[in-house]
C-alpha positions as CSV (number, residue, x, y, z in Angstrom):
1,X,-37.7,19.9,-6.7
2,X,-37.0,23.2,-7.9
3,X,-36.1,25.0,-4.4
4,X,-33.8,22.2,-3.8
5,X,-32.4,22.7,-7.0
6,X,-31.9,26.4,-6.3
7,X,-30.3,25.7,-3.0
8,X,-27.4,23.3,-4.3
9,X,-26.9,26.1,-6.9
10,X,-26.1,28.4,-4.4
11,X,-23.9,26.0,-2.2
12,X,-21.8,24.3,-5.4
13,X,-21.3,28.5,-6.8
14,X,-19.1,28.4,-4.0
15,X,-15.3,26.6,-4.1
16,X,-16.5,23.6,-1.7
17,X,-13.8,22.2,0.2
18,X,-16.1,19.3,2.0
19,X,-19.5,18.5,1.8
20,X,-21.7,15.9,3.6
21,X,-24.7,14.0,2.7
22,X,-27.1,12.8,5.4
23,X,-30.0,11.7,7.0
24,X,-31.8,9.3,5.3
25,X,-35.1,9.2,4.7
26,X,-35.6,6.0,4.8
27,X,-33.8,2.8,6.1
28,X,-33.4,1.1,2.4
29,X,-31.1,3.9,1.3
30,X,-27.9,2.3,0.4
31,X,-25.7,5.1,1.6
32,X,-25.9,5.9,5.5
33,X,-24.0,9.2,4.4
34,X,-21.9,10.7,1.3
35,X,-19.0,12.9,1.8
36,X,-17.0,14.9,-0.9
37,X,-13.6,16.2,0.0
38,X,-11.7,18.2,-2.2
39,X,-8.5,17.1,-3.3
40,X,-5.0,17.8,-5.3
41,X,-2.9,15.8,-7.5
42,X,-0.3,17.2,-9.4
43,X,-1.9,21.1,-9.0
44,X,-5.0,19.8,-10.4
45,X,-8.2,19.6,-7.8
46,X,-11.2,16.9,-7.7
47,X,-13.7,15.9,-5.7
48,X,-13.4,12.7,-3.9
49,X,-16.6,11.4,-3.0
50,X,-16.7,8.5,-0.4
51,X,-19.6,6.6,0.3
52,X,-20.4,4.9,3.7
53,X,-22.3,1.6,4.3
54,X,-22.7,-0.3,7.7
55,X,-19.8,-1.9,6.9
56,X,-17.8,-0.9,3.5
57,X,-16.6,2.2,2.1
58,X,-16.7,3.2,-1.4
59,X,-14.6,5.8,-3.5
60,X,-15.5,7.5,-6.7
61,X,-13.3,11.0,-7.9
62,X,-15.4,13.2,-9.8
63,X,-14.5,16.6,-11.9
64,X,-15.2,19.9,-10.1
65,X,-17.4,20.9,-12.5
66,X,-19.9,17.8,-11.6
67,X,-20.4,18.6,-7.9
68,X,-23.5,20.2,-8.6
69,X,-24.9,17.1,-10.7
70,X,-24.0,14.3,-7.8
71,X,-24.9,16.4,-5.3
72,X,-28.3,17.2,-6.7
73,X,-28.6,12.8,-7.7
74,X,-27.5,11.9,-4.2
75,X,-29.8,13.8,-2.2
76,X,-32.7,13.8,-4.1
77,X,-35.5,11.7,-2.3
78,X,-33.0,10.3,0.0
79,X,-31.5,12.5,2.4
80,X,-32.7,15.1,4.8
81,X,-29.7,16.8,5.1
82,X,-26.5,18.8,3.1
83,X,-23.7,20.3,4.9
84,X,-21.2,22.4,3.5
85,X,-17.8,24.5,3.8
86,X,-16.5,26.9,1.6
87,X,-13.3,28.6,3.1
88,X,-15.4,31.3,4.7
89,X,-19.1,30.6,4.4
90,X,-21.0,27.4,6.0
91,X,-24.4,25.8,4.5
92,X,-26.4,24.0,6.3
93,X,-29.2,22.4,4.0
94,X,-32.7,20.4,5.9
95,X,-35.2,19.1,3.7
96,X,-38.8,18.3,5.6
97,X,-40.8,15.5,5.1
98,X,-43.0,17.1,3.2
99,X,-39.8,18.2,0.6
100,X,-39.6,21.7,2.2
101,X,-36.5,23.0,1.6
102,X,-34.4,25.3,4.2
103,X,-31.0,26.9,3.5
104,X,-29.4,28.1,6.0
105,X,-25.9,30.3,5.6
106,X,-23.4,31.7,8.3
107,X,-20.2,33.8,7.8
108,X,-17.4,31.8,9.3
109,X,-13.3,31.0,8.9
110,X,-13.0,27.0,8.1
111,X,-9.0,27.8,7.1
112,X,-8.5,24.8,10.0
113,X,-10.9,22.4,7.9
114,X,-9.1,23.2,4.9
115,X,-6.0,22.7,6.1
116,X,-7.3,19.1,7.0
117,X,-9.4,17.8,4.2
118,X,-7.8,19.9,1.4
119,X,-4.3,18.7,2.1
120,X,-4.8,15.5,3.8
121,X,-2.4,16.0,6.7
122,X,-1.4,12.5,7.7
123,X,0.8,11.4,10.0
124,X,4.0,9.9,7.8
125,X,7.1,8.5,9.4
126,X,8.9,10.5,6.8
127,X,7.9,14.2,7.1
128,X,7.8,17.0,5.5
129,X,10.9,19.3,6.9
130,X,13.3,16.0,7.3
131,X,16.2,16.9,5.1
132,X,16.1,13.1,3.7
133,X,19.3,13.1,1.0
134,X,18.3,10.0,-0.7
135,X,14.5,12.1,-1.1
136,X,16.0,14.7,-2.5
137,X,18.2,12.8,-4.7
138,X,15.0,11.3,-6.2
139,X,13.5,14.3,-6.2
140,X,10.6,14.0,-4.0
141,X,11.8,16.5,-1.7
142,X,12.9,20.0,-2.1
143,X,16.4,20.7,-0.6
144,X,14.3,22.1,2.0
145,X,12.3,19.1,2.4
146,X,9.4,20.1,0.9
147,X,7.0,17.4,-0.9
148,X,7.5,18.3,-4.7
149,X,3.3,18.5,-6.0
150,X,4.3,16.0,-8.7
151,X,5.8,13.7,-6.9
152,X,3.1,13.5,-4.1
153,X,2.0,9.9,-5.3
154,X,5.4,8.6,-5.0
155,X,6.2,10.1,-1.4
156,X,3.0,8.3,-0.2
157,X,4.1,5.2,-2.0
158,X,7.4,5.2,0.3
159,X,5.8,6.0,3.3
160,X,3.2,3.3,3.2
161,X,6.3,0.8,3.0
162,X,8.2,2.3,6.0
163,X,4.5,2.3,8.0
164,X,4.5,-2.0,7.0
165,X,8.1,-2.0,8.1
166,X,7.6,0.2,11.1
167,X,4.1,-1.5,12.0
168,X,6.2,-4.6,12.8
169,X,9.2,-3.3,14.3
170,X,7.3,-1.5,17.1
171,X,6.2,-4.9,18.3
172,X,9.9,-5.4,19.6
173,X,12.3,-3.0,21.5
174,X,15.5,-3.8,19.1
175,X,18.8,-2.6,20.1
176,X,20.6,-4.2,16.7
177,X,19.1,-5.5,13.2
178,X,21.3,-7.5,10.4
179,X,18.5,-6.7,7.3
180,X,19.7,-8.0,3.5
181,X,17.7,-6.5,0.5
182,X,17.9,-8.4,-2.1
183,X,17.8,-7.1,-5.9
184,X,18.5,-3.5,-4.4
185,X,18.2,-2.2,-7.7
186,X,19.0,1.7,-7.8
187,X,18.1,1.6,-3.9
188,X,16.7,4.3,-3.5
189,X,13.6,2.6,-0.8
190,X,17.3,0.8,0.7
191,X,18.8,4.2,1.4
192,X,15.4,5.9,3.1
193,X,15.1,2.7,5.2
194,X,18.4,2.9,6.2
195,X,17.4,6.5,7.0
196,X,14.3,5.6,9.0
197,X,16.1,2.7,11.5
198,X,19.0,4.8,12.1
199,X,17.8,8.5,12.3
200,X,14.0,7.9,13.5
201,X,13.7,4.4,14.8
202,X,17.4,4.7,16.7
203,X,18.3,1.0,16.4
204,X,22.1,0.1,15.6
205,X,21.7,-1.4,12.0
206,X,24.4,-3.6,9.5
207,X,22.2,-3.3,5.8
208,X,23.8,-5.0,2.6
209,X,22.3,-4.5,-0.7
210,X,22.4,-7.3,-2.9
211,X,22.3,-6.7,-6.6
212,X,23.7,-8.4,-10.7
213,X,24.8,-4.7,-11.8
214,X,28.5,-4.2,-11.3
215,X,27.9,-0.4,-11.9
216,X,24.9,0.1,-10.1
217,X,26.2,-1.5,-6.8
218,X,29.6,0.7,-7.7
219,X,27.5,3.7,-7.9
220,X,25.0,3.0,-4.2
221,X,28.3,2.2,-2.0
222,X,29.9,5.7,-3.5
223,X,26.0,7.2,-2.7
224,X,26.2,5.4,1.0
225,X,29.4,7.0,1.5
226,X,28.7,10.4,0.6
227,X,25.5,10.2,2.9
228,X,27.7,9.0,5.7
229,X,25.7,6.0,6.2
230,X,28.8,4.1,7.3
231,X,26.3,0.6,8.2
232,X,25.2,0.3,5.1
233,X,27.3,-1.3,2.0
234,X,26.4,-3.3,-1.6
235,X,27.8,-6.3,-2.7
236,X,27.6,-7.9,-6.2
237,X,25.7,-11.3,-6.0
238,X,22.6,-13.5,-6.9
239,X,19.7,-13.9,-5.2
240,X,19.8,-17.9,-5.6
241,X,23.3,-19.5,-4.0
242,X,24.3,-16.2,-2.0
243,X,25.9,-17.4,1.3
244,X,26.4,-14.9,4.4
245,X,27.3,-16.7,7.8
246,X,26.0,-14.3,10.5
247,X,22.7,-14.1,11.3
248,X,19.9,-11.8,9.5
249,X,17.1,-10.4,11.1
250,X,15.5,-9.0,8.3
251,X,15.0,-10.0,4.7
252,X,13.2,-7.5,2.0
253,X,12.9,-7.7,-1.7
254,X,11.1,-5.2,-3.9
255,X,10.1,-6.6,-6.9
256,X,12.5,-9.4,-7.0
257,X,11.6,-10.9,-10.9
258,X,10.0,-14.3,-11.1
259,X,11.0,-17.1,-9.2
260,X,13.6,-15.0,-7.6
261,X,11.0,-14.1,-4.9
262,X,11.3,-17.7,-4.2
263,X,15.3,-18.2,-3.4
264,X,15.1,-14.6,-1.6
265,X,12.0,-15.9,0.9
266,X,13.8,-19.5,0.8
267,X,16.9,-18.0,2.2
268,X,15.3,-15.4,4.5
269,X,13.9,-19.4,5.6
270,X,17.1,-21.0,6.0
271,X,18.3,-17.9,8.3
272,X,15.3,-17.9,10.5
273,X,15.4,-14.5,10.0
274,X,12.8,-12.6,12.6
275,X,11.0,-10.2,9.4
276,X,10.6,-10.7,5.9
277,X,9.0,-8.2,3.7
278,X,8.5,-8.9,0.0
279,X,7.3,-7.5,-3.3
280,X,7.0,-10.0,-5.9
281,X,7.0,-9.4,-9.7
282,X,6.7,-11.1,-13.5
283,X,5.0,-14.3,-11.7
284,X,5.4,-16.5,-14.5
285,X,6.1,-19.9,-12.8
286,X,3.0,-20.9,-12.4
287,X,1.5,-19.2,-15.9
288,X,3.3,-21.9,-17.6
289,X,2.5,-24.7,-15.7
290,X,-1.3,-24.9,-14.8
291,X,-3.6,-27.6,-16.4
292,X,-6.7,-28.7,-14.9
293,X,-9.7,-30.1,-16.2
294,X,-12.6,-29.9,-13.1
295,X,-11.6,-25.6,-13.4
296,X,-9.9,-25.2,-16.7
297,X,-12.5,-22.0,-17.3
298,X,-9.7,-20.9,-15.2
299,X,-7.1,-21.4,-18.2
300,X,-9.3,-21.1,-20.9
301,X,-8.5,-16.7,-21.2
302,X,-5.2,-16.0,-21.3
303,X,-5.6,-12.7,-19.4
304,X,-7.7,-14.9,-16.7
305,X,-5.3,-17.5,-16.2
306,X,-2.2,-14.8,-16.1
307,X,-4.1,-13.0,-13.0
308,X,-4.9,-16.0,-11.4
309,X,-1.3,-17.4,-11.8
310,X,0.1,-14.2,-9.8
311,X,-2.2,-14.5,-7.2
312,X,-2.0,-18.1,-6.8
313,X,1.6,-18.0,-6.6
314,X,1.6,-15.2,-3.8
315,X,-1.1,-17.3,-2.0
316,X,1.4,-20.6,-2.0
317,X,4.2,-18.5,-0.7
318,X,1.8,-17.2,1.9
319,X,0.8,-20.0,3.3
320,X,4.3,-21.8,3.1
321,X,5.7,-19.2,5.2
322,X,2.5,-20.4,7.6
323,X,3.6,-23.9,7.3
324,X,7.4,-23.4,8.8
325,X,6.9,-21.3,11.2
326,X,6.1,-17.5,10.0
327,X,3.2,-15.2,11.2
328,X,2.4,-14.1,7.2
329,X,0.1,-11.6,6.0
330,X,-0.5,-10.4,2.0
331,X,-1.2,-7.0,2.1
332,X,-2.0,-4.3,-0.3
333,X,1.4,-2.1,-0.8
334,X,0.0,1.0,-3.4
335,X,-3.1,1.5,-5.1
336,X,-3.7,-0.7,-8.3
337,X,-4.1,2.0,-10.0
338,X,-0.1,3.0,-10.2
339,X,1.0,-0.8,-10.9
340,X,-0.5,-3.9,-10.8
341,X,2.4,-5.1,-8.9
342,X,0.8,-4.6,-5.5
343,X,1.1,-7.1,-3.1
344,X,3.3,-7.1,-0.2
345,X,3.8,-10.4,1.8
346,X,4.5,-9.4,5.2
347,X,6.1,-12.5,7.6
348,X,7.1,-12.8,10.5
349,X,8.9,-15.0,13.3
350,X,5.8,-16.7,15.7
351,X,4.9,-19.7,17.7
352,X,2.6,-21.3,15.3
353,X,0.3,-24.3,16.1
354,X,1.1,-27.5,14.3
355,X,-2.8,-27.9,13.2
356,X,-2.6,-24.1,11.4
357,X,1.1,-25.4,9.7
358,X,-0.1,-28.6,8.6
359,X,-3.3,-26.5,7.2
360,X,-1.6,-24.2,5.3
361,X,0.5,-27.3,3.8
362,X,-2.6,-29.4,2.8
363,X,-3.4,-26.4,1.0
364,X,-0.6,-26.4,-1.4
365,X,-0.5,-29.8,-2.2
366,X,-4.4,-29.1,-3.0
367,X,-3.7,-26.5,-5.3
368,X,-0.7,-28.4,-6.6
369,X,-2.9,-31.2,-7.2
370,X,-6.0,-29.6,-9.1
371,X,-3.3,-27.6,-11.0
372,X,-0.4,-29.4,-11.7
373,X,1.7,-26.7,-10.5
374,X,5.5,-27.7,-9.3
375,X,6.4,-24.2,-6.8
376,X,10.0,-23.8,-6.6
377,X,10.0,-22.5,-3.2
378,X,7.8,-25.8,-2.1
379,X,10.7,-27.7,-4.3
380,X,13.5,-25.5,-2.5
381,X,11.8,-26.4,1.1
382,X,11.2,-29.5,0.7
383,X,15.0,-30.6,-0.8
384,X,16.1,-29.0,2.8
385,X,13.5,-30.7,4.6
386,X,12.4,-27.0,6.3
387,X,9.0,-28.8,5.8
């Protein structure tokens, strides 16, 4: 006890950049292995520990100053093995079956390891050293494309919607795209995915922005214009009753309030648009409508009932999608941690078998049913008969 004690005091004196936990000593250890990873957000470091299981992974972010501590409870009678890397030193910890403990310690350079874990390279569409205007504008970037620290979060945030957007459109060589986003808002995401189909992805796009704010559709096509993004325009209109004529390939809405989720996907519908990517927000439809006695423990907490109101809702849009003809998955967008507001439903275009539609449908009327819920998109659908 006291030698291994002495040997993580040695390794955790040092600034750790990863460690790893392994070798169990027996099978009914939870963990198969424990891995901390240093880690920066906004200039300050942690420790990020991950913990793997046959089949899971689970995340816990600790202080610096408590490596030591978990170190020292992870591995106690239940691991054989510690390895470690400092930016020039490596440990390499056994401990026998009889608890004899062996530290071994070798000069070496892990700059290439630190470079990896510390920063966390990844692979993002947008990169760092793409002069990006609108990324600047928002202040993300540097003028010289650098990530801002503070903003990291953010720049991640972004990404992971261009990787949902760009996981689809890989699936198809298009020349052309016609995409509407509706409640554009400030458009800032509408003027980096203009960036991304025209600059990285190469594909001839027409994008409106649809918004209520007469000065904030003003102020996007002045933006647009300065960035010479001469495909991309914003018109003043709502979400339910706005008629275009041509076709549209592609329909996204980012946190379109309420039940105008609803007319955005119910149009995206009507126009048999190919791809439909949607953030819903404020689901209060349902919140307002659901009584049922055989699950009213369901409606009995208000906080309960709000939760399960959101998701509910998301799920009926889900699988009406399914039910006319739309490949749909709900996926999560960012971390619940930065907003609760998390779910993206992803859709699109696919030969879909009548069983599976009629399924999803059955579904909804089931949940209707038990919950005496009237959907506006099943209401919009159904007036149309896009059953």
């Amino acid at each position: 006890m006291e030698e291994l004690r002495k040997a993580i005091d040695e390794i955790t004196k040092e600034h750790i950049i990863k460690l790893v936990i392994s070798n169990k000593m027996n099978k009914d250890i939870e963990y198969n292995k424990i891995i901390f990873i240093l880690k920066e957000n906004n200039s300050k470091e942690y420790y990020q520990i991950e913990k793997y299981t046959d089949k899971q992974v689970f995340h816990e972010n600790i202080h610096l100053d408590l490596l030591k501590e978990k170190v020292l409870e992870y591995t106690m009678d239940n691991y054989k093995q510690v390895s470690a890397w400092a930016s020039n030193i490596t440990f390499d910890l056994r401990i026998s079956k009889k608890g004899k403990v062996h530290l071994g310690k070798k000069t070496s350079n892990n700059e290439s390891l630190i470079n990896k874990e510390h920063n966390k390279e990844k692979n993002y569409i947008l990169k760092e050293g793409m002069i990006i205007e609108p990324l600047i504008d928002l202040g993300i970037f540097t003028k010289e494309g650098k990530v801002v620290n503070s903003k990291y979060d953010k720049y991640k945030q972004i990404n992971r919607f261009v990787e949902i957007i760009d996981d689809e459109i890989k699936k198809n060589d298009y020349k052309e795209l016609t995409i509407l986003d509706f409640g554009c808002g400030k458009s800032y995401l509408t003027f980096v995915l203009y960036y991304y189909f025209v600059e990285i992805k190469k594909i001839n796009v027409k994008m409106i922005g649809l918004d209520l704010k007469k000065d904030v559709i003003e102020k996007c096509n002045d933006i647009a214009k300065r960035y010479n993004y001469e495909n991309l325009h914003f018109e003043l209109g709502d979400i339910n009753g706005f008629k275009y004529n041509d076709k549209v390939d592609m329909v996204i809405t980012l946190h379109a309030c309420d039940t105008a989720t609803d007319y955005a996907l119910y149009n995206a519908i009507k126009w048999n648009s190919k791809m439909i990517f949607s953030v819903p927000c404020c689901q209060h439809e349902f919140n307002k409508q659901m009584n049922t006695e055989s699950l009213s423990i369901l409606t009995r907490y208000g906080i309960v009932q709000e939760r399960v109101a959101a998701l509910m809702t998301d799920a009926v849009r889900g699988n009406r999608l399914e039910s006319v003809g739309y490949k749909t998955q709900l996926l999560e967008f960012i971390d619940i941690a930065h907003s609760p507001k998390n779910i993206l439903i992803r859709a699109s275009k696919a030969s879909i078998a009548k069983e599976k539609k009629e399924k999803a449908l059955s579904e909804v009327n089931a949940l209707m049913n038990e919950f005496n819920l009237n959907p506006t998109l099943f209401n919009l659908l159904k007036q149309d008969e896009l059953i």
